[in-house]
Each structure stands twice: as C-alpha cells, then as structure tokens.
N, C-alpha and C positions, 0 to 999 in steps of 0.2 A: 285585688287581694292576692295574696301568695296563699302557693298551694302549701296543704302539711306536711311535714315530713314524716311517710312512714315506715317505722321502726319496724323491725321484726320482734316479735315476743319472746322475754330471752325468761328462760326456766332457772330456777335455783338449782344448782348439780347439789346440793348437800338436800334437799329436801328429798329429790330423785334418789342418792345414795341410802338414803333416811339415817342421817348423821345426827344424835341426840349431843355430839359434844366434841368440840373442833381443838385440839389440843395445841399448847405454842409451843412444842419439843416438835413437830411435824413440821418444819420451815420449808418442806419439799412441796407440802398442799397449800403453805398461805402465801408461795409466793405469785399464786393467780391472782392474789388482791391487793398485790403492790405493784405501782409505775417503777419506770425505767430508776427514779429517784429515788426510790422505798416510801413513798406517798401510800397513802390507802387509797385504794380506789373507790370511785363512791358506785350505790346499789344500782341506777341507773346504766351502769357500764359495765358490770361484774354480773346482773339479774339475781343478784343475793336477795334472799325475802329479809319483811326485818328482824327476823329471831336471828338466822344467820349471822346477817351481817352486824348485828350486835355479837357477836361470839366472834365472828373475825374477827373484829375489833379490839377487841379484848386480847384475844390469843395474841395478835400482833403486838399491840402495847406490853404484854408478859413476856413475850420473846425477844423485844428492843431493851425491858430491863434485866434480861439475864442475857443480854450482847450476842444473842442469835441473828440476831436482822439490827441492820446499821439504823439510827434514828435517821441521818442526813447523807445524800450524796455532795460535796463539793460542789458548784456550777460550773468551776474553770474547768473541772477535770471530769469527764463523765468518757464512764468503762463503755467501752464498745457492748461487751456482753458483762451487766451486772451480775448476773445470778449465777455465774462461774464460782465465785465467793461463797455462793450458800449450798451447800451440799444439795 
C-alpha cells in the first residue's frame, strides 16, 4: 500500500481577516484565486472555507462581466507574467 500524502492545513485568509464581503472592483485580492489562465482556483488549493469561496466566485464571475479580469487566456499565447495587465 502507498503512503498518504500529508498536506499541510491551509487556513482561510478572509476568515482570519474577518472579511463579511469580497468585492469584484478589488481585482488586486481576487487575483490569488486565479491560475496562470484566469481559471478559478478550487478550495482545496486556495484553503477558502465554503462561504468564501462562494463569494470569490461570485465576485470573479462580476468582474469578468464588467471586463476587469479576462474570461480566457489563449493556449498559443501565454504572458510570461499575466497579472501585469491587472492593476
């Protein structure tokens, strides 16, 4: 049998800040829950609880339709440093 892999226990930084409301005009805070691609990252990777990470989710999808954060990166073309583009 294989051994488990153990993970270190990763905390929610918005529970710790006690964040009651993650705003999608703040493209500065929710780009720690976007990939290289502008993918959402999922809870397991980010340690968002799920109230959070329900509210990033949100806030991103709000800030993709008002063209703060790009929906898609190209695959042929990927920026060395994406988030130069987002304030």
């Amino acid at each position: 049998m294989s051994e488990k892999r153990k993970y270190k226990k990763r905390y929610c930084k918005y529970c710790e800040a006690k964040v009651d409301f993650i705003d999608y005009k703040d493209v500065g805070s929710l780009k720690y829950s976007l990939s290289e691609r502008y993918k959402i990252m999922p809870r397991r990777l980010t340690g968002n609880c799920k109230r959070h990470q329900d509210m990033v989710t949100i806030a991103i999808k709000q800030a993709r339709a008002a063209a703060l954060v790009p929906y898609t990166v190209s695959r042929k073309v990927v920026a060395a440093t994406p988030y130069e583009e987002i304030r």
